[in-house]
HTML snippet that shows the backbone in 3Dmol.js (N, CA, C, O; Angstrom):
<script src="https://3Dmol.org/build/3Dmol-min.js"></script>
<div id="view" style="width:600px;height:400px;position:relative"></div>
<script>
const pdb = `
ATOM      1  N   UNK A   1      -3.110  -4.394  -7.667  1.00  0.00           N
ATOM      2  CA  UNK A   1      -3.783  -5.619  -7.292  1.00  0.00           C
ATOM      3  C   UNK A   1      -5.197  -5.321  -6.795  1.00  0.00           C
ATOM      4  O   UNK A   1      -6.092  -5.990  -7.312  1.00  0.00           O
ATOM      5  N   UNK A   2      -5.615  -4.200  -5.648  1.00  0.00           N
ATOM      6  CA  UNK A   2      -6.529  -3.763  -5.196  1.00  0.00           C
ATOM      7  C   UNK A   2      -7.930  -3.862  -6.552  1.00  0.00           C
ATOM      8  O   UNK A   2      -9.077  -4.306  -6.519  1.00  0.00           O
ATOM      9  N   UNK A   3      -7.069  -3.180  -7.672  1.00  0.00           N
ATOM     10  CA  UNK A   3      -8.172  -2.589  -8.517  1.00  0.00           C
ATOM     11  C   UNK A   3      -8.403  -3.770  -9.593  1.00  0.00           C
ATOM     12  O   UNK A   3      -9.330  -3.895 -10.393  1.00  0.00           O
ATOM     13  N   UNK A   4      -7.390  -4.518  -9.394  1.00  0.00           N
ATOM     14  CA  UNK A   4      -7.559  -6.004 -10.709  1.00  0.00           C
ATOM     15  C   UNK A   4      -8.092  -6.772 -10.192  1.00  0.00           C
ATOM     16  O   UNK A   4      -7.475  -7.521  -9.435  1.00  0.00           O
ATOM     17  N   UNK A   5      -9.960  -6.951 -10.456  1.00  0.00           N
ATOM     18  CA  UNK A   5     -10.262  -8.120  -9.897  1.00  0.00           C
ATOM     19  C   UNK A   5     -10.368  -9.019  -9.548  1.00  0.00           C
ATOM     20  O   UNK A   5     -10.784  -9.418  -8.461  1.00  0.00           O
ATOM     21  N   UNK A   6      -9.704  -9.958 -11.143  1.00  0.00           N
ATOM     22  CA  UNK A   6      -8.896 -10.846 -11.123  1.00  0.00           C
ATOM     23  C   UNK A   6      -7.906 -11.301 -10.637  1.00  0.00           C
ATOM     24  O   UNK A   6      -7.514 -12.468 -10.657  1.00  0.00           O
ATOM     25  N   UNK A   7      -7.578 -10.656 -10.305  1.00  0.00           N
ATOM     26  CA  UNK A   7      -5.748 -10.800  -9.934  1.00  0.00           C
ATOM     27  C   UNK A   7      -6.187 -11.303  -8.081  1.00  0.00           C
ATOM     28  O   UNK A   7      -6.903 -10.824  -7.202  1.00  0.00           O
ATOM     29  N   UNK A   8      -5.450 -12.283  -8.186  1.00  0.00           N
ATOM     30  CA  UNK A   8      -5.277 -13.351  -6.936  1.00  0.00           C
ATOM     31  C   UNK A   8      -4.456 -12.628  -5.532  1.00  0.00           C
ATOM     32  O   UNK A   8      -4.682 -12.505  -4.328  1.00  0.00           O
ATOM     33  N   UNK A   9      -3.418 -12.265  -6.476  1.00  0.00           N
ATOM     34  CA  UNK A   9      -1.859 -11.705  -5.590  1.00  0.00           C
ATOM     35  C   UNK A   9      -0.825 -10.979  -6.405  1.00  0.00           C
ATOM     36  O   UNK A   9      -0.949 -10.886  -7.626  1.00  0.00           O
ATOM     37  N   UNK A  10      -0.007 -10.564  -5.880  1.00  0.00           N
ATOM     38  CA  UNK A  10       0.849  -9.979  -6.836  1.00  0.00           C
ATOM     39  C   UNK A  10       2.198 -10.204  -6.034  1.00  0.00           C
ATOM     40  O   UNK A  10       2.294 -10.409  -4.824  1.00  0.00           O
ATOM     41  N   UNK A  11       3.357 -10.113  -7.093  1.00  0.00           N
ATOM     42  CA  UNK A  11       4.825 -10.336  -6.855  1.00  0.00           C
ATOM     43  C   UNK A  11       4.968  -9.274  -7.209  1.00  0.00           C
ATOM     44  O   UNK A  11       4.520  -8.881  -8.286  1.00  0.00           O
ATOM     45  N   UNK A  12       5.896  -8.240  -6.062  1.00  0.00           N
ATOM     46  CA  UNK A  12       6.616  -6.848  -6.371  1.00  0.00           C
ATOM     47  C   UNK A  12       7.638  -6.732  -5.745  1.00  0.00           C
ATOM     48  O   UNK A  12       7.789  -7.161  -4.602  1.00  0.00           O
ATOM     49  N   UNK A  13       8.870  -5.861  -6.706  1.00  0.00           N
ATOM     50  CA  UNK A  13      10.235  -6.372  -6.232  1.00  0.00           C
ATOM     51  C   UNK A  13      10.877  -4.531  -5.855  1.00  0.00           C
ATOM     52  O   UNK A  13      10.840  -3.505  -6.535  1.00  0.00           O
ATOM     53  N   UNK A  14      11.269  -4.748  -4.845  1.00  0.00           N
ATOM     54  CA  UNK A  14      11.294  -3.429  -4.262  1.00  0.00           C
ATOM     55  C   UNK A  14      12.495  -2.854  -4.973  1.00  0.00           C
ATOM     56  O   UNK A  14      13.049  -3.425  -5.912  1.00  0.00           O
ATOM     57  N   UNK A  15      12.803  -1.884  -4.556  1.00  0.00           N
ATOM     58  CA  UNK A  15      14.036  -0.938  -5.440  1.00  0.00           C
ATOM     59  C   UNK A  15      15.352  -1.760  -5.026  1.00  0.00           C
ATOM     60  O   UNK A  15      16.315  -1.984  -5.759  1.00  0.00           O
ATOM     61  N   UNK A  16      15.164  -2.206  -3.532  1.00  0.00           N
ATOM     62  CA  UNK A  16      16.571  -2.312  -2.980  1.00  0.00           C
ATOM     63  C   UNK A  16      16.794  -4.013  -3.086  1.00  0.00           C
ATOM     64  O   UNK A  16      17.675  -4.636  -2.493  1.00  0.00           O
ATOM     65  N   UNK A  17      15.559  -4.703  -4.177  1.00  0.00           N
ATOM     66  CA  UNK A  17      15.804  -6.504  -4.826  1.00  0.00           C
ATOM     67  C   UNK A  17      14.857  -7.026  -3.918  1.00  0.00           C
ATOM     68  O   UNK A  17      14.237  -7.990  -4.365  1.00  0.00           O
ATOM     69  N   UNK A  18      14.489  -6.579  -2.481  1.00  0.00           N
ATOM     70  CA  UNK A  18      13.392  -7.322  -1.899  1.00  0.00           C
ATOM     71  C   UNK A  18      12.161  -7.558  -2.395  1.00  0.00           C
ATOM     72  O   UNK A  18      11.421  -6.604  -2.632  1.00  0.00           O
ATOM     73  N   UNK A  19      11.637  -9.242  -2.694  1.00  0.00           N
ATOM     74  CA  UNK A  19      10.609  -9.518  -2.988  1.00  0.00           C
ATOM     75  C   UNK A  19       9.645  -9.404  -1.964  1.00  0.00           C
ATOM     76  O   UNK A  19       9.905  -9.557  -0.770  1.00  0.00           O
ATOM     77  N   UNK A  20       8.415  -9.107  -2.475  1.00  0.00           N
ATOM     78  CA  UNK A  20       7.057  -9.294  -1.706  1.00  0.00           C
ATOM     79  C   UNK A  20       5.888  -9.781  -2.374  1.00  0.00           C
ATOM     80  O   UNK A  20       5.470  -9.413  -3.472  1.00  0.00           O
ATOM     81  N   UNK A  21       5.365 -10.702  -1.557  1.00  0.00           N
ATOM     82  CA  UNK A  21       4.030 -11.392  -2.114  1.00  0.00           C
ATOM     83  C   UNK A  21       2.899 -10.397  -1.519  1.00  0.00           C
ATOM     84  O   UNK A  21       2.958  -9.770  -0.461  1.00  0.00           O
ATOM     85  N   UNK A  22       1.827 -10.415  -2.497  1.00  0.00           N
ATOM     86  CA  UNK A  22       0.534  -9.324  -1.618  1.00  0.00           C
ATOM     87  C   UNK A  22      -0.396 -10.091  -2.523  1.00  0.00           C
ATOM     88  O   UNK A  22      -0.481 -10.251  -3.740  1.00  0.00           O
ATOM     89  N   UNK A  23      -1.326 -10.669  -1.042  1.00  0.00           N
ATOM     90  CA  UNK A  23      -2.443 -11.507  -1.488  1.00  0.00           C
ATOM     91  C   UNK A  23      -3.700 -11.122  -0.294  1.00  0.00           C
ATOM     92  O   UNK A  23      -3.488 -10.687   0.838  1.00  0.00           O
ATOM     93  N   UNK A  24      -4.866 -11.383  -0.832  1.00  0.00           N
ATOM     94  CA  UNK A  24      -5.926 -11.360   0.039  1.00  0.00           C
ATOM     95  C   UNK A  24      -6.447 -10.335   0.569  1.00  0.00           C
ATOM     96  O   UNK A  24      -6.606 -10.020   1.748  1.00  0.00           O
ATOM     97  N   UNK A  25      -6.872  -9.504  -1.029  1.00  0.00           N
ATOM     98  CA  UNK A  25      -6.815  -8.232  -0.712  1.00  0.00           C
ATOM     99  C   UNK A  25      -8.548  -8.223  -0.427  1.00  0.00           C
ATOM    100  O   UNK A  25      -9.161  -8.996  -1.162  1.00  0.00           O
ATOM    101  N   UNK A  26      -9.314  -7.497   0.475  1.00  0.00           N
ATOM    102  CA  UNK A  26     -10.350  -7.010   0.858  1.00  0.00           C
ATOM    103  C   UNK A  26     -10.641  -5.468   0.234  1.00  0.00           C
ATOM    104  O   UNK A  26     -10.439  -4.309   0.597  1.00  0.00           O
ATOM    105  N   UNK A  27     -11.305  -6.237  -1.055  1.00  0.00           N
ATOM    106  CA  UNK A  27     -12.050  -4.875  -2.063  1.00  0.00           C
ATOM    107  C   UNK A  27     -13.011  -4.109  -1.851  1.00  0.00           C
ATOM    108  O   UNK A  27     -13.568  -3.428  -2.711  1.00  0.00           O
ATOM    109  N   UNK A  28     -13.380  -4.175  -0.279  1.00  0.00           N
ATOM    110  CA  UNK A  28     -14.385  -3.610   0.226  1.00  0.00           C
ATOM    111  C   UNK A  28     -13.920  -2.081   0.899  1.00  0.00           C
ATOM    112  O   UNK A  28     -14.577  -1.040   0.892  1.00  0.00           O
ATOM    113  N   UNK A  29     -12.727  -2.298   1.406  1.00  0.00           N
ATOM    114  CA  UNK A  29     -12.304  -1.680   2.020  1.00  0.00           C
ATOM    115  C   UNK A  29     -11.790  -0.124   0.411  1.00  0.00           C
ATOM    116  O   UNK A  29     -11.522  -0.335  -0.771  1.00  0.00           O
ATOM    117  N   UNK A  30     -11.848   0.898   0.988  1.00  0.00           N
ATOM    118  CA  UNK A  30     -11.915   2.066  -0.185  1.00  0.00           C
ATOM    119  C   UNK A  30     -10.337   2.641   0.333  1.00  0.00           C
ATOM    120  O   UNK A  30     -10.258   3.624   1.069  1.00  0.00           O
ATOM    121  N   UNK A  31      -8.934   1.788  -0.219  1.00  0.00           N
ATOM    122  CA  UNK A  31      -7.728   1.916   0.025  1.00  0.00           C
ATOM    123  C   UNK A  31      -7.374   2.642  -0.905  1.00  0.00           C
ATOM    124  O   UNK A  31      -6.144   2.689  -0.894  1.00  0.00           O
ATOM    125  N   UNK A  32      -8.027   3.577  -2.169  1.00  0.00           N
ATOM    126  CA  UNK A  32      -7.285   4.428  -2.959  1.00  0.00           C
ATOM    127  C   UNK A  32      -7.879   5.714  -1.871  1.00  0.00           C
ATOM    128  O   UNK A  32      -7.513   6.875  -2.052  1.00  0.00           O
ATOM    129  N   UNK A  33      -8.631   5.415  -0.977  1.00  0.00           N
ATOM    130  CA  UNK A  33      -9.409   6.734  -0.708  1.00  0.00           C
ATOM    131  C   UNK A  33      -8.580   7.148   0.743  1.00  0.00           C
ATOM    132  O   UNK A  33      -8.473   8.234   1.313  1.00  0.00           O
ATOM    133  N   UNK A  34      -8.036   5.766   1.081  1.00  0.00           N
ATOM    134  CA  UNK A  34      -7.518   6.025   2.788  1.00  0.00           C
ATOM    135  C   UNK A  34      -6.132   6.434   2.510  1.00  0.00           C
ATOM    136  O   UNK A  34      -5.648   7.197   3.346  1.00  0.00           O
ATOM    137  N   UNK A  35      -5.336   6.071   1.449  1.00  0.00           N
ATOM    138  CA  UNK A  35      -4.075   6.492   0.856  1.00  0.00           C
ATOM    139  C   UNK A  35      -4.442   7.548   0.229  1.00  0.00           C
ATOM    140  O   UNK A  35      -5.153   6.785  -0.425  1.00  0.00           O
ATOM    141  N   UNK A  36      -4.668   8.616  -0.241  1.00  0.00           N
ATOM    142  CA  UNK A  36      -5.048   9.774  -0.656  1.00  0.00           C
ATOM    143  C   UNK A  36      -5.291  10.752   0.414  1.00  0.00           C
ATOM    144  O   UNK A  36      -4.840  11.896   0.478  1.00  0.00           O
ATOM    145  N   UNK A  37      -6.249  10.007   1.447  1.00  0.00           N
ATOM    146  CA  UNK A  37      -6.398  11.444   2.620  1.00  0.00           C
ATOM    147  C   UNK A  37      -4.542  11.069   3.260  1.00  0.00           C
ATOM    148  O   UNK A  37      -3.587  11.762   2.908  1.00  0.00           O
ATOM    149  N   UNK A  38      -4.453  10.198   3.947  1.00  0.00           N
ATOM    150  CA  UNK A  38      -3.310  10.384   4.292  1.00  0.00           C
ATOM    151  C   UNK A  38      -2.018  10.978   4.176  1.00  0.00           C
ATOM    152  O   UNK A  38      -1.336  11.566   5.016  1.00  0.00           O
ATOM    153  N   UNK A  39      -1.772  10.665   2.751  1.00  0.00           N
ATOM    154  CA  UNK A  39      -0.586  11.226   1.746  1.00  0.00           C
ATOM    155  C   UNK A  39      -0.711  12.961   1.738  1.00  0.00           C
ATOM    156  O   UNK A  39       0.208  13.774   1.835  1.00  0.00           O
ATOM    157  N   UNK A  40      -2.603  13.285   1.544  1.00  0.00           N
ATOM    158  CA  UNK A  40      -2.985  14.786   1.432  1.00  0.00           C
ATOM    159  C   UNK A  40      -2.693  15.663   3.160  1.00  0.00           C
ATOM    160  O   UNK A  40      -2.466  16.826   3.493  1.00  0.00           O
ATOM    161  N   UNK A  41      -2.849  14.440   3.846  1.00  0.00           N
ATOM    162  CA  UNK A  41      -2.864  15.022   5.705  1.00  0.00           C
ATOM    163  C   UNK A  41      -1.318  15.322   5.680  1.00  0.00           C
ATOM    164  O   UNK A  41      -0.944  16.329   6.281  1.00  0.00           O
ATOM    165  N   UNK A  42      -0.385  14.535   5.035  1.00  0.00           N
ATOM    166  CA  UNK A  42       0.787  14.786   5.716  1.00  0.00           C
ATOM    167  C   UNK A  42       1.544  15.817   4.748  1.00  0.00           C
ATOM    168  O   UNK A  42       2.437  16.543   5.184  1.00  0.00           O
ATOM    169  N   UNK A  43       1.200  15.834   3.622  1.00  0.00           N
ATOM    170  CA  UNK A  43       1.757  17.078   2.871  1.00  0.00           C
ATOM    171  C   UNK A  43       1.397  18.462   3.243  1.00  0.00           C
ATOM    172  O   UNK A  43       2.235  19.362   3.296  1.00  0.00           O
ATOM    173  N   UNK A  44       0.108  18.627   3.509  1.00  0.00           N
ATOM    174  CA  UNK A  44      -0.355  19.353   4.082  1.00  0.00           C
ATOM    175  C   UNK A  44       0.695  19.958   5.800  1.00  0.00           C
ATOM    176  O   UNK A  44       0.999  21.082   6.198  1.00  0.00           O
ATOM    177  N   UNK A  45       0.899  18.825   6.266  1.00  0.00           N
ATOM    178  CA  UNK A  45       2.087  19.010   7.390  1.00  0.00           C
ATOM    179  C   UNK A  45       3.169  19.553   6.987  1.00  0.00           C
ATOM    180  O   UNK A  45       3.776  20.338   7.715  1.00  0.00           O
ATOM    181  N   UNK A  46       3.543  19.271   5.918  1.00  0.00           N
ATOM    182  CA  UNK A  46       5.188  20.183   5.291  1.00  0.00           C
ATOM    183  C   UNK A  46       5.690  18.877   4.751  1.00  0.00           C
ATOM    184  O   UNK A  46       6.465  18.969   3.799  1.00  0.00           O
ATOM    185  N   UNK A  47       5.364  17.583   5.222  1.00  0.00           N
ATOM    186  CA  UNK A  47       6.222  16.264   4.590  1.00  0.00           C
ATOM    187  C   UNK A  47       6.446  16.517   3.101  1.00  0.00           C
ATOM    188  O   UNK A  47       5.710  17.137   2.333  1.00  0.00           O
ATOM    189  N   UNK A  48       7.539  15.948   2.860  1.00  0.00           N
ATOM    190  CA  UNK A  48       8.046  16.554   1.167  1.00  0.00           C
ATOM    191  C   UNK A  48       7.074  14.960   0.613  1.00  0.00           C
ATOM    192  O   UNK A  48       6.313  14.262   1.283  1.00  0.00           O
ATOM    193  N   UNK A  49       7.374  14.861  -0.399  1.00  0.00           N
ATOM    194  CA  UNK A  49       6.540  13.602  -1.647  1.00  0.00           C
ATOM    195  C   UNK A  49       7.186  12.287  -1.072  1.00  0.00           C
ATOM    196  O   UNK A  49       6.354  11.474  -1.474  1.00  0.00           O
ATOM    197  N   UNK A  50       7.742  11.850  -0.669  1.00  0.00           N
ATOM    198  CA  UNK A  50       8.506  10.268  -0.411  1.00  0.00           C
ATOM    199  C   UNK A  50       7.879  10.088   1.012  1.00  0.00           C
ATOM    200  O   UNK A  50       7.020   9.325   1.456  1.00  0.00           O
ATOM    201  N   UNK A  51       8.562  10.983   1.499  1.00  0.00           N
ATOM    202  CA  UNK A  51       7.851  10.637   3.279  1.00  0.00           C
ATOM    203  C   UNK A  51       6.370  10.561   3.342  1.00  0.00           C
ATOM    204  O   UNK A  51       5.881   9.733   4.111  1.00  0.00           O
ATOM    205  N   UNK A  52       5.492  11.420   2.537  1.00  0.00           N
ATOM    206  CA  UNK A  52       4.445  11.435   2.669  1.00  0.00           C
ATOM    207  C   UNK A  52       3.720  10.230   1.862  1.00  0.00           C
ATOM    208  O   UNK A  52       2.495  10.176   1.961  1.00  0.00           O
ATOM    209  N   UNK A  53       4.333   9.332   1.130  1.00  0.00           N
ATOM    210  CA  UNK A  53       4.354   8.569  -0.009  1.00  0.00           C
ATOM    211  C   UNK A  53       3.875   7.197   1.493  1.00  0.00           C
ATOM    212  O   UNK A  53       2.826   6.641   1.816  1.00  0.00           O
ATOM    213  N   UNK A  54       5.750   7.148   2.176  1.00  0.00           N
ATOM    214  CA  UNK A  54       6.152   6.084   2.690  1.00  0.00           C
ATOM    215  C   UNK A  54       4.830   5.922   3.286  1.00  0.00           C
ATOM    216  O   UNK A  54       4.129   4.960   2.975  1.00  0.00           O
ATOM    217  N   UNK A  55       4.293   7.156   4.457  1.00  0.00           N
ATOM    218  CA  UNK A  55       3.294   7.004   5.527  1.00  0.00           C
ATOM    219  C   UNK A  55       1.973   6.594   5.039  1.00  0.00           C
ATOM    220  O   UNK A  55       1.199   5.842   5.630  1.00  0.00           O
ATOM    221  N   UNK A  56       1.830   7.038   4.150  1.00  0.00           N
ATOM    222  CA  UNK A  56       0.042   6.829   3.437  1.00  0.00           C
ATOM    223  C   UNK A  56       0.591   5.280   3.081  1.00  0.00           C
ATOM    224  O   UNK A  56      -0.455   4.637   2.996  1.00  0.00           O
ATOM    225  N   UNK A  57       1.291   4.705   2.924  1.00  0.00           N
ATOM    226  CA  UNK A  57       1.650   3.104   2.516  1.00  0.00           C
ATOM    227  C   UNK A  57       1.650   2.167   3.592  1.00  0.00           C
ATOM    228  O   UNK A  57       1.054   1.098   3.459  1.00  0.00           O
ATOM    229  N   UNK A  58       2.392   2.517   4.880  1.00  0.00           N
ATOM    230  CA  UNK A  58       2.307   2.193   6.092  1.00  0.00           C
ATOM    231  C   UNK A  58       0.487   2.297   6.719  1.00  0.00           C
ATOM    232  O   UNK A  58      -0.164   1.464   7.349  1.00  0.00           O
ATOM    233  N   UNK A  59       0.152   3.513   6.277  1.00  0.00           N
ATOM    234  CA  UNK A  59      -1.510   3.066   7.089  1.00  0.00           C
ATOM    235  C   UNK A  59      -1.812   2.563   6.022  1.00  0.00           C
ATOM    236  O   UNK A  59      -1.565   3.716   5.667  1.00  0.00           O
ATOM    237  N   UNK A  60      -2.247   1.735   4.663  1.00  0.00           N
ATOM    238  CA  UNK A  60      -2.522   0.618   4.332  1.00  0.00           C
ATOM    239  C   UNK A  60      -2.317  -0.270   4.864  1.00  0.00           C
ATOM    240  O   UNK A  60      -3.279  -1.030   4.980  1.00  0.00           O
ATOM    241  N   UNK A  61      -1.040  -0.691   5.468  1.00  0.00           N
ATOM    242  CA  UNK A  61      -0.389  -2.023   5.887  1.00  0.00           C
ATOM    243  C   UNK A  61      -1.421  -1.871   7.356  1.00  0.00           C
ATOM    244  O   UNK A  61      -2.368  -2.657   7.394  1.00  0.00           O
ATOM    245  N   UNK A  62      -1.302  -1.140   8.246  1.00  0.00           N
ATOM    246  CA  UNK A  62      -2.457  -0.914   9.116  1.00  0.00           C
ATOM    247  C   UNK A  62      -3.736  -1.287   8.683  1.00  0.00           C
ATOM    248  O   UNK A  62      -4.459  -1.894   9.472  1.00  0.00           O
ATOM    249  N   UNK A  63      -4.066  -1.065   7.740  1.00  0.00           N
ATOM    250  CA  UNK A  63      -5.902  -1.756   7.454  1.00  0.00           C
ATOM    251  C   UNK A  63      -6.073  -3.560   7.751  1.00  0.00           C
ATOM    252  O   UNK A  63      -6.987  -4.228   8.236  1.00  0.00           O
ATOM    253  N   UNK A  64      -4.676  -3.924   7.183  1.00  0.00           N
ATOM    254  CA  UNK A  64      -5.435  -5.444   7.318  1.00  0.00           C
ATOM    255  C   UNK A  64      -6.074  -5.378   6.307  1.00  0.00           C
ATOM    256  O   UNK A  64      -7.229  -5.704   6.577  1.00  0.00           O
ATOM    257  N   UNK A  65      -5.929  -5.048   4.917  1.00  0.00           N
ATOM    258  CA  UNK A  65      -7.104  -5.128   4.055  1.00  0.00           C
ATOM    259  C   UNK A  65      -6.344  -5.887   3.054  1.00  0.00           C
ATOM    260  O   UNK A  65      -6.981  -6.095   2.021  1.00  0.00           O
ATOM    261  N   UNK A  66      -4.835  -6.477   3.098  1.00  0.00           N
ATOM    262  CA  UNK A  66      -4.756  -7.322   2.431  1.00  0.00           C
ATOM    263  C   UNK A  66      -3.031  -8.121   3.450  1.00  0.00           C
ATOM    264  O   UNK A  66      -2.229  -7.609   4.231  1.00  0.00           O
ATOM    265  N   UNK A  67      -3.125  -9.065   3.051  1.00  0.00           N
ATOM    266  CA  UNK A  67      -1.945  -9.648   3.379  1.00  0.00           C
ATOM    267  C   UNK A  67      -0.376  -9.812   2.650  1.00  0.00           C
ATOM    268  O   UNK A  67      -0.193 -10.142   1.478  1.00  0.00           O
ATOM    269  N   UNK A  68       0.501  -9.551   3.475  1.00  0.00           N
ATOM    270  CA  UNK A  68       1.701  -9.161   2.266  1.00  0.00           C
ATOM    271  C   UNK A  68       3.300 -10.297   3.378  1.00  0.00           C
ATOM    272  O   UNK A  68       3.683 -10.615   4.504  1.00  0.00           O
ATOM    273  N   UNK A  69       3.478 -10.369   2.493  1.00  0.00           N
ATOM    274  CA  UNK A  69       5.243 -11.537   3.404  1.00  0.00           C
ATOM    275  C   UNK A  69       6.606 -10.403   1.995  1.00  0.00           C
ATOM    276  O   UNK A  69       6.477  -9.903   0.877  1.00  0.00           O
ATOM    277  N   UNK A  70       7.619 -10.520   2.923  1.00  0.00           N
ATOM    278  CA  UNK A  70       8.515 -11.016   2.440  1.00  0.00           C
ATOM    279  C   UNK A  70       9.058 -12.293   1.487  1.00  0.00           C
ATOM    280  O   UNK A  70       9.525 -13.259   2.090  1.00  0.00           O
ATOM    281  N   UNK A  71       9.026 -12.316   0.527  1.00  0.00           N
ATOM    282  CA  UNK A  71      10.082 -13.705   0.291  1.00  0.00           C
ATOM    283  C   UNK A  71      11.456 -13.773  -0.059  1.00  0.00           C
ATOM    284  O   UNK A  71      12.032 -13.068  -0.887  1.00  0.00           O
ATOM    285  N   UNK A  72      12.117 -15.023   0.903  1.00  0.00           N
ATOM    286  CA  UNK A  72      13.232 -14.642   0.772  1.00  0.00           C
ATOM    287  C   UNK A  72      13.698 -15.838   0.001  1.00  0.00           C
ATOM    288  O   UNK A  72      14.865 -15.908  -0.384  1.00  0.00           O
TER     289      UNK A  72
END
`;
const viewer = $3Dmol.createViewer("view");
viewer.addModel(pdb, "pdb");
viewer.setStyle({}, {cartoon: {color: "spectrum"}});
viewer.zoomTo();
viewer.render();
</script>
């Protein structure tokens, strides 16, 4: 969504059937770049690929650089 300019929002359906809406994304903000150091900081720690996956995803959700719900 970040990188599709077009694109308004997006519907993504998690592994475990949970939907999520993600809208209002702030393209200013350089979120392939803040997910990359992160993911690289914590591998670098010993975190195996998922954990280090989860955390670099979680400090996105920290930016505020886009808005995301549940729908149930």
């Amino acid at each position: 969504l970040w990188k599709e300019t077009k694109a308004k929002a997006s519907v993504v359906v998690g592994h475990d059937g949970a939907v999520y809406c993600i809208s209002d994304v702030n393209r200013e903000k350089g979120l392939d770049k803040i997910y990359r150091n992160v993911y690289n900081n914590y591998k670098e720690l010993g975190y195996d690929t998922d954990n280090a996956k989860r955390r670099a995803t979680d400090a996105l959700y920290k930016t505020k650089a886009f808005y995301y719900l549940e729908v149930e």
